[in-house]
C-alpha positions in Angstrom: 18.3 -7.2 6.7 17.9 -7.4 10.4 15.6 -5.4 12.8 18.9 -4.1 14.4 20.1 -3.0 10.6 16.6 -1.1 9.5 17.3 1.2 12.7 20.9 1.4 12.4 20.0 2.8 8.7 17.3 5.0 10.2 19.6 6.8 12.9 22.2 6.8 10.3 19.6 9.2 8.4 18.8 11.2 10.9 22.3 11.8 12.0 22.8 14.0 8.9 20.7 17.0 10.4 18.3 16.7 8.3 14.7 18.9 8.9 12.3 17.6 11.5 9.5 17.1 9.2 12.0 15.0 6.7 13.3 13.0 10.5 9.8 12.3 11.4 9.0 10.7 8.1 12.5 8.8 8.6 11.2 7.6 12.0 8.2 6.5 10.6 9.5 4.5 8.1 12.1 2.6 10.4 9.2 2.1 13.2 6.6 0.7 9.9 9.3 -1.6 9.1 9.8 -3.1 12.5 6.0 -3.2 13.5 5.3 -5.0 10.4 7.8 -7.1 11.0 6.5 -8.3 14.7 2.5 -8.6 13.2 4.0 -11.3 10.2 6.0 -12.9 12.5 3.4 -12.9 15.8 0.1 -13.9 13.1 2.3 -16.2 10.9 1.5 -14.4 7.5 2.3 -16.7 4.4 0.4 -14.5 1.6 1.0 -10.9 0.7 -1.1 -9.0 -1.5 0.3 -6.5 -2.4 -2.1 -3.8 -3.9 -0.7 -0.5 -5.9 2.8 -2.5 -6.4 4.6 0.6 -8.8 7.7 -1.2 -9.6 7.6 -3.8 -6.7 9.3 -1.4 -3.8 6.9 -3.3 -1.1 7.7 -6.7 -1.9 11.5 -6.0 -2.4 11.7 -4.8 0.9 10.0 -7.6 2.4 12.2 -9.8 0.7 14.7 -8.7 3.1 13.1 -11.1 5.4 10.0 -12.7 4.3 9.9 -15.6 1.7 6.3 -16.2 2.2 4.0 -15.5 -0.8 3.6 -12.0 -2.5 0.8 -11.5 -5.3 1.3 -8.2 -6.7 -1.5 -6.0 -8.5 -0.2 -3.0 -10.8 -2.6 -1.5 -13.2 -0.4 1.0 -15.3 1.1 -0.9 -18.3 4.8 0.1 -18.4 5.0 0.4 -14.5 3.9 -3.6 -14.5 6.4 -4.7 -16.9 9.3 -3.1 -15.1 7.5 -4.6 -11.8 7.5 -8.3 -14.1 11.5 -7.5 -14.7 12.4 -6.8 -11.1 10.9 -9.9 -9.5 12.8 -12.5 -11.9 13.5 -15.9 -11.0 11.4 -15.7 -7.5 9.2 -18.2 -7.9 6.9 -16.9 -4.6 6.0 -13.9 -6.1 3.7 -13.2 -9.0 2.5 -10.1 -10.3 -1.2 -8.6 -12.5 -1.8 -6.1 -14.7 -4.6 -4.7 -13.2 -5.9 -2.6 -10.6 -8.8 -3.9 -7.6 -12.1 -2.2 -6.7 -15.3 -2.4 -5.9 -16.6 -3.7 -8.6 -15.5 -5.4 -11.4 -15.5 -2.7 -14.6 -13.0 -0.6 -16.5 -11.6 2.9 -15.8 -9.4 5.7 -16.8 -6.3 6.3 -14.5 -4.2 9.2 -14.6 -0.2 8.5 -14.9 1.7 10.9 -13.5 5.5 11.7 -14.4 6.3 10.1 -11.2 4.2 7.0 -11.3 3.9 6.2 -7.6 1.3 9.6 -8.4 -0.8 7.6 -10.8 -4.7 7.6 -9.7 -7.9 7.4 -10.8 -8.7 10.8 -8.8 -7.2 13.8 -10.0 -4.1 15.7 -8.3 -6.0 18.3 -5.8 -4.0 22.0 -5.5 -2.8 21.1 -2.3 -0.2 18.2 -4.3 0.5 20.4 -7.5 2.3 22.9 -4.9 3.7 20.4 -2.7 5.2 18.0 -5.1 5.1 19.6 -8.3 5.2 18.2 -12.0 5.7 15.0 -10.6 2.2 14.6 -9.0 0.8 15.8 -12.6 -0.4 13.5 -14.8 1.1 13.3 -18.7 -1.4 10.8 -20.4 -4.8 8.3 -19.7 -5.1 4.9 -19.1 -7.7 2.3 -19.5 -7.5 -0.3 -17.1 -9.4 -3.4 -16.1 -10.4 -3.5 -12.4 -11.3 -6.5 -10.4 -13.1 -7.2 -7.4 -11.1 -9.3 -4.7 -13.9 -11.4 -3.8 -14.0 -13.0 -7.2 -10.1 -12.9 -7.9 -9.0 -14.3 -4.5 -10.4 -17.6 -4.6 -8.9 -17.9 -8.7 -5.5 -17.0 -7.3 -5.2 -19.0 -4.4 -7.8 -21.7 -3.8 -6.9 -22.3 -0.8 -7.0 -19.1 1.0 -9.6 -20.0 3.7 -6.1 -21.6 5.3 -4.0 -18.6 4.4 -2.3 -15.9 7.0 -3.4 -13.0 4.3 -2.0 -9.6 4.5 -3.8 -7.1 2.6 -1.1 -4.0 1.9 -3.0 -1.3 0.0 -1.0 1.9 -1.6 -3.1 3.2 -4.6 -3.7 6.7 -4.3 -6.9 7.0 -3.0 -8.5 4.3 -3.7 -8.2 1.7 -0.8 -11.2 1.6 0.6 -12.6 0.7 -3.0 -10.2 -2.3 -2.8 -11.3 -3.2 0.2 -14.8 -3.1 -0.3 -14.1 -5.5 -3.1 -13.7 -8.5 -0.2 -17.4 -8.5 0.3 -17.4 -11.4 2.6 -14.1 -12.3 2.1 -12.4 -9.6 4.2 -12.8 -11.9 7.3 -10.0 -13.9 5.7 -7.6 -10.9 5.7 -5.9 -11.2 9.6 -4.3 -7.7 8.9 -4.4 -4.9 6.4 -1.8 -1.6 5.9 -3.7 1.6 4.0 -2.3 4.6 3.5 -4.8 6.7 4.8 -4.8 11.0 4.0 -4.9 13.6 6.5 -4.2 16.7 3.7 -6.0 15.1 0.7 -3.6 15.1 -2.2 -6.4 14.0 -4.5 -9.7 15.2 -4.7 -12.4 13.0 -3.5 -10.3 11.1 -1.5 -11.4 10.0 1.8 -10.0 11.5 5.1 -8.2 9.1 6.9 -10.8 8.9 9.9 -13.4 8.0 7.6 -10.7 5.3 6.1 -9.8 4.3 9.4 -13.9 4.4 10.9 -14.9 2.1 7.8 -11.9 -0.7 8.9 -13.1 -0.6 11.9 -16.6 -1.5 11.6 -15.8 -4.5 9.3 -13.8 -5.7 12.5 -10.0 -3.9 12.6 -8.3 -2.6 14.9 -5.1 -0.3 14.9 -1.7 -1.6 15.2 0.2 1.4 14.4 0.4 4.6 12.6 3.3 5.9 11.0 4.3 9.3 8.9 4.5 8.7 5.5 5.4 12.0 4.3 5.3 15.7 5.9 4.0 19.8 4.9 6.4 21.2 7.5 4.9 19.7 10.9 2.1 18.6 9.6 1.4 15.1 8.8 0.1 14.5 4.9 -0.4 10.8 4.8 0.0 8.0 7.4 0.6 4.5 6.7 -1.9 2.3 9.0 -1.2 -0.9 10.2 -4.4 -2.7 11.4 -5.2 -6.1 12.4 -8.4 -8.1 11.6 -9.7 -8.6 16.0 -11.5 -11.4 14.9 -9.3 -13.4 12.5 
């Protein structure tokens, strides 16, 4: 799918009247998409990981015009082996059962009705009301977690020559992935994390404190945009940043 075809689809969204909070989100999303687009194409990414996969949404939607390399990383068991069934044949794109973090151990995770939900922090009051049963988990799962700076250099030995994007979606939880580089995070040359303004979990970080920690390992903003919206006020933004020194 074209550029051109992402903001036809976008307008073509908003042209149904919908509420401004639902149109600002829609916005978002078309201007993520086409920002993302320009950083792959101006840094010359050629590996994705792709961290919090759910059912492989991302790395579908990159498929619309990336062919590069996708590692996907999916902790909760069923989730992973419908995430195993939709990537098929494609032989550039791989997939793991387990989640990333700081350090390498095993922990309970909460799965949710709606398993984009799923995370190892609990639903705060402020996402029961919002979103409802879907943001509530139904059962526990143990899951292995893995640090990065181990894993990386077992999955793709030659990653010191790799354009790496680091895209990180797991409810909370990011800046443990992250941390997990240890000195490997100078190989990432850009990163997305959805970062929390209204904390849906408890414990979560804030998303300046997300964003102030990127930063001092060396990143810089590329964009912002709305990932989803409490009336007119933003709940989460997807960042964009890219590594300055990369």
């Amino acid at each position: 799918m074209s550029g051109r075809d992402v903001l036809k689809q976008g307008i073509q969204k908003l042209a149904r009247f919908e509420p401004i909070h639902q149109q600002a989100a829609a916005f978002g999303t078309v201007a993520h998409v086409m920002r993302r687009r320009q950083l792959f194409t101006s840094l010359r990414i050629d590996l994705v990981l792709d961290v919090g996969a759910n059912v492989g949404q991302y790395g579908r939607e990159l498929r619309s015009n990336y062919s590069g390399q996708i590692i996907s990383f999916e902790p909760v068991s069923n989730v992973y082996q419908e995430l195993r069934r939709g990537i098929g044949n494609d032989r550039g794109w791989s997939a793991h059962n387990m989640a990333l973090g700081r350090e390498n151990t095993t922990l309970e995770i909460n799965v949710s009705s709606s398993t984009v939900f799923s995370s190892f922090l609990k639903s705060s009051e402020f996402s029961q009301r919002t979103f409802g049963q879907s943001a509530m988990p139904t059962k526990k799962e143990r899951v292995a977690v893995k640090r990065l700076e181990e894993l990386l250099p077992e999955l793709v030995p030659d990653y010191r020559n790799r354009r790496i994007f680091l895209k990180m979606d797991t409810q909370g939880f990011d800046l443990e992935v992250f941390m997990g580089l240890g000195e490997l995070k100078r190989y990432v040359h850009a990163l997305q994390s959805e970062v929390s303004v209204i904390p849906i979990y408890d414990g979560m970080p804030h998303w300046t404190e997300g964003v102030s920690e990127y930063e001092r390992h060396g990143f810089a903003i590329a964009g912002l945009f709305p990932v989803n919206m409490d009336g007119n006020r933003v709940i989460e933004f997807d960042c964009l940043m890219v590594n300055a020194s990369a």
